[in-house]
N, C-alpha and C positions, 0 to 999 in steps of 0.2 A: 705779320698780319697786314693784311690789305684793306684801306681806310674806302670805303666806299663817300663817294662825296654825296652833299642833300640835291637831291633832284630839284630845286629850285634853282641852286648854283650851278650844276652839271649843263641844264637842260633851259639855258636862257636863250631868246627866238633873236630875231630880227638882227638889225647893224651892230646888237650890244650882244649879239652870240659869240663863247667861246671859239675860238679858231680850230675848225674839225677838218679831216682827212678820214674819209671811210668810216666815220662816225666815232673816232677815236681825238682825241684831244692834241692839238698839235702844237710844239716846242721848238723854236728854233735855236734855242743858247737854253745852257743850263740855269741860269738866272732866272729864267722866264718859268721854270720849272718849281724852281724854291720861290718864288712870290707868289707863285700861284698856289703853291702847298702853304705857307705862312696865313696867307690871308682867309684860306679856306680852314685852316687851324685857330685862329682866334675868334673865326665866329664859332669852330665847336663847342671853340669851350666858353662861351657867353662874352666876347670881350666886346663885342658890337651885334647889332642885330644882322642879318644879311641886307633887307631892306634898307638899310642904312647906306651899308656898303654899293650894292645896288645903283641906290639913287647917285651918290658920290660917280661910282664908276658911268653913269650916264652921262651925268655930269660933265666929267671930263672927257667924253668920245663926241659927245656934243658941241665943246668949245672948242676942239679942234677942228669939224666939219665945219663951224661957223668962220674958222681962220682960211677955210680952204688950204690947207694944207693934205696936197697928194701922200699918200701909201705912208700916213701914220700907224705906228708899231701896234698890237691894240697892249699888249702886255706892258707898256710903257703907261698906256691908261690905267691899266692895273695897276700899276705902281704909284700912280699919281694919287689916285683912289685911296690906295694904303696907308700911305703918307698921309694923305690929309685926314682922317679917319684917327691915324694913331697920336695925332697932332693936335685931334679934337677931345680926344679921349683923355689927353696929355701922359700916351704912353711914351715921348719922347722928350726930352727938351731942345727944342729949338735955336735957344741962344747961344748952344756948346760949339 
């Protein structure tokens, strides 16, 4: 079965838009692939709100434009986002 994502998440605008090719989603490493599916999975199922994540993932695309640092990954922001998100939630522990 094929998971349709929430068109809030699919269909985010400007600097914080998913990375598209021909209107299709684009993956450079498999990794990028599995964070993207993880993260878009735990808000399915109520672990965070999206707006949460959202905001997080602003967030962090934001402190990197302020470091001026050139041709930041954006799916590393995704993952920073996750991280801090799962961290807040304390689906991890930290001090392992």
């Amino acid at each position: 079965m094929k998971h349709k994502v929430q068109e809030s998440i699919a269909y985010m605008s400007g600097s914080k838009a998913l990375p598209r090719s021909s209107g299709e989603l684009v993956f450079n490493d498999d990794w990028e692939r599995r964070v993207f599916a993880l993260g878009v999975a735990l808000c399915d199922i109520g672990q965070y709100e999206w707006n949460d994540f959202k905001a997080c993932l602003i967030d962090k695309i934001n402190s990197q434009e302020e470091e001026d640092v050139l041709n930041a990954d954006y799916y590393i922001h995704w993952l920073e986002a996750l991280e801090a998100l799962l961290d807040k939630h304390n689906f991890v522990n930290s001090s392992d």
